[in-house]
C-alpha positions in Angstrom: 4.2 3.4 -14.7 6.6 1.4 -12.6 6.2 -2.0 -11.3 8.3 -3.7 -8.3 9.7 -6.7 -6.9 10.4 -7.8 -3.4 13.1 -10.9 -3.4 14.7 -12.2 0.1 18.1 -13.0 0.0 18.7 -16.2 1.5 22.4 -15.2 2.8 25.1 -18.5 2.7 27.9 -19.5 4.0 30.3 -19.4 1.3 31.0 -16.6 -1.5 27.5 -14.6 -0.4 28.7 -11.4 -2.0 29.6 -12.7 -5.4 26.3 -14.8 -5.0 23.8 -11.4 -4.3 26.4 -9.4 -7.1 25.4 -12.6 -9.8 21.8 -12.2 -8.7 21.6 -8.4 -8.7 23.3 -8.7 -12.6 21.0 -11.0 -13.9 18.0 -8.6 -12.9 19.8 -5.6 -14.0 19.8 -7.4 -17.4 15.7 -8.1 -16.9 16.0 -3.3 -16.4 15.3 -3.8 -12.7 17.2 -1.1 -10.5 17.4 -1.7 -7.1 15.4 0.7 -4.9 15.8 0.1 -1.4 17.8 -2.8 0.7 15.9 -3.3 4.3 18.9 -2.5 6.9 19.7 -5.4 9.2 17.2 -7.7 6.8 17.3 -9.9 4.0 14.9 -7.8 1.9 15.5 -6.3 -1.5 13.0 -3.9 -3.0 13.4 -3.6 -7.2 11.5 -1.1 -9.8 11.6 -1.1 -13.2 9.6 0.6 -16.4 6.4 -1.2 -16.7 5.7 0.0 -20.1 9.5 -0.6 -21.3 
């Protein structure tokens, strides 16, 4: 069974892509995978193992 998570990036003026890389990592580390990014949106959809 999976299980998912829907964060929104709140984008920044300084350093945003090492930000969302740093944030991406850390839930990597938690086994989430990213699944889908909303185009033109701040929208992140993650999955992961429920039963990991």
């Amino acid at each position: 069974m999976k299980e998912y998570k829907v964060i929104s990036w709140k984008m920044g003026l300084s350093r945003n892509n090492e930000r969302l890389e740093d944030t991406l990592n850390e839930y990597a580390k938690q086994g989430w995978q990213v699944v889908f990014i909303y185009e033109n949106s701040t929208t992140i959809v993650l999955e992961r193992d429920k039963n990991r």
